[in-house]
C-alpha positions in Angstrom: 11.4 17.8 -1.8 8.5 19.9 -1.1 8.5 22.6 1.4 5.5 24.0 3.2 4.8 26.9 4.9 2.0 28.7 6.7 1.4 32.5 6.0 -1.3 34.6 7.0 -3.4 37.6 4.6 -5.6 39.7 6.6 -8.8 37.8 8.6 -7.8 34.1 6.5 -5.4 31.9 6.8 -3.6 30.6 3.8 -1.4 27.4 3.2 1.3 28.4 0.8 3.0 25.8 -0.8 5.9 25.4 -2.8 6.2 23.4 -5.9 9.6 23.8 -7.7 9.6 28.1 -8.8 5.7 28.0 -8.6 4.0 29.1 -5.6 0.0 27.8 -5.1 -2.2 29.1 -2.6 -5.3 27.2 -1.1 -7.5 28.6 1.9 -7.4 26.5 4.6 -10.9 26.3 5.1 -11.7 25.2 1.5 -9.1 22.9 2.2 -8.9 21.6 5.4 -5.5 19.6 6.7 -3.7 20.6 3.1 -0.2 20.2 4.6 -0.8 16.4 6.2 -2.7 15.8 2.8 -0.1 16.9 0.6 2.7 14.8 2.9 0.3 11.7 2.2 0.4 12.5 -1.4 3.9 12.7 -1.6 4.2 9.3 0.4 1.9 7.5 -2.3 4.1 9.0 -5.1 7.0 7.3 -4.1 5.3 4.1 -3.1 4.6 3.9 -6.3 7.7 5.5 -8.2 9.2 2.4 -6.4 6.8 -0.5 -6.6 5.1 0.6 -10.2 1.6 -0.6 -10.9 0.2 -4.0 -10.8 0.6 -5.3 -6.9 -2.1 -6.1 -5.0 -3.8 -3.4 -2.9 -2.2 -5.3 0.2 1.1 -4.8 -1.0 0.6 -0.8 -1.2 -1.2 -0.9 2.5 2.1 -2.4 3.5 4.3 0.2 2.2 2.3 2.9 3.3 2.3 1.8 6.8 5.8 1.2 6.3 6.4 4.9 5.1 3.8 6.4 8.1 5.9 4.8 10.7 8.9 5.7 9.3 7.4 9.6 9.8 5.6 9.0 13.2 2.1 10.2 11.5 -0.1 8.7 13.8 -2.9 6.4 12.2 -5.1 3.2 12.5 -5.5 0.8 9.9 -8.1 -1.4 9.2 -10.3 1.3 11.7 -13.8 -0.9 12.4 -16.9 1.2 11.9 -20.6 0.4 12.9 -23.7 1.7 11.3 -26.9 2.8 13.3 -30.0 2.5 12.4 -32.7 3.6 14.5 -30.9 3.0 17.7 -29.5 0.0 16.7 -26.3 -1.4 15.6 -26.2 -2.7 12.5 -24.3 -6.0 12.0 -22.3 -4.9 9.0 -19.4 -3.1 9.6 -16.9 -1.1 7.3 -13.5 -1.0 7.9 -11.4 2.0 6.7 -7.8 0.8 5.0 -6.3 4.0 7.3 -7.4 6.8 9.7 -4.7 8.8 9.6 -4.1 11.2 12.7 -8.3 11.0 13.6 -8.5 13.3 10.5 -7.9 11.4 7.2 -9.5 8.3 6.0 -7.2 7.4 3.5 -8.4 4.6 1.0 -5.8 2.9 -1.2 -7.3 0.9 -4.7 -5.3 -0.9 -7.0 -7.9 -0.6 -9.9 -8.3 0.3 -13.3 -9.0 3.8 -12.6 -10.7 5.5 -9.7 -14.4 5.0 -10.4 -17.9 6.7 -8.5 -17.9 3.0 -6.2 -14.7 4.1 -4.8 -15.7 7.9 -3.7 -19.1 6.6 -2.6 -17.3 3.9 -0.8 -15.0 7.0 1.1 -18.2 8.5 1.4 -19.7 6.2 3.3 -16.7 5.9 5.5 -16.9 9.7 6.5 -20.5 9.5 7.2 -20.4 6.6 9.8 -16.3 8.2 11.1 -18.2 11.6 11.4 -15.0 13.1 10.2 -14.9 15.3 7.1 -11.6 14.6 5.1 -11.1 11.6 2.7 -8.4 10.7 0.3 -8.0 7.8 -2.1 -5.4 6.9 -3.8 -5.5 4.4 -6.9 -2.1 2.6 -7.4 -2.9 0.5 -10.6 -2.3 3.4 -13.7 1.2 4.7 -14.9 1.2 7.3 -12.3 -0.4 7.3 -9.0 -4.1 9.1 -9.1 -5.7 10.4 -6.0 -8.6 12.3 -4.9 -9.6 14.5 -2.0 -13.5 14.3 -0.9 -14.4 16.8 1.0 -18.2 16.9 3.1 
């Protein structure tokens, strides 16, 4: 199990965090909500050291909701968003697989490899949420890939 810890250097805050005898560092404004992030990380891990590779996407939705829950993380899924266009709602809408805790959008894929659709796809989600945070995690290779995307 991974510990995390807050300690502070001089005028910046840094987010220490323990990974078995090594010890990584990451500025907190670089990278914003890095303990939440690394706690949905370590969900998706074992989702999939459990369930493998190869369900549908539905399947890993399920058991993440199942595992945010089980943590009381607070989060929406399926979060409806509305585009404007020169004052005027769009009729399309995109719905984010999860908002967590009105800081994440967390996107879950079961494909053959995370691919520039899928960032541009969380991209677009940040844009019309306004938030700044996005993390996509791609269930379908031997070991779970994710990314962070940062605006």
């Amino acid at each position: 199990m991974r510990e995390i810890r807050y300690t502070r250097k001089k005028n910046s805050e840094y987010l220490c965090a323990l990974s078995g005898n090594k010890m990584n560092q990451y500025n907190s404004k670089d990278y914003p909500l890095q303990p939440l992030t690394y706690q949905l990380i370590g969900m998706g891990m074992e989702i999939h050291r459990i369930l493998g590779k190869g369900f549908l996407e539905v399947v890993y939705k399920d058991a993440f909701e199942y595992e945010l829950r089980l943590r009381n993380i607070i989060y929406e899924r399926e979060k409806e968003y509305s585009v404007t266009y020169k004052n005027t709602i769009l009729p399309h809408k995109f719905y984010a697989d999860f908002v967590i805790e009105n800081s994440i959008i967390l996107e879950i894929k079961s494909k053959a490899g995370i691919i520039e659709q899928h960032q541009a796809q969380v991209l677009n989600y940040l844009a019309v949420s306004k938030l700044k945070l996005g993390l996509l995690l791609n269930f379908h290779e031997k070991s779970l890939q994710y990314q962070r995307i940062i605006l």
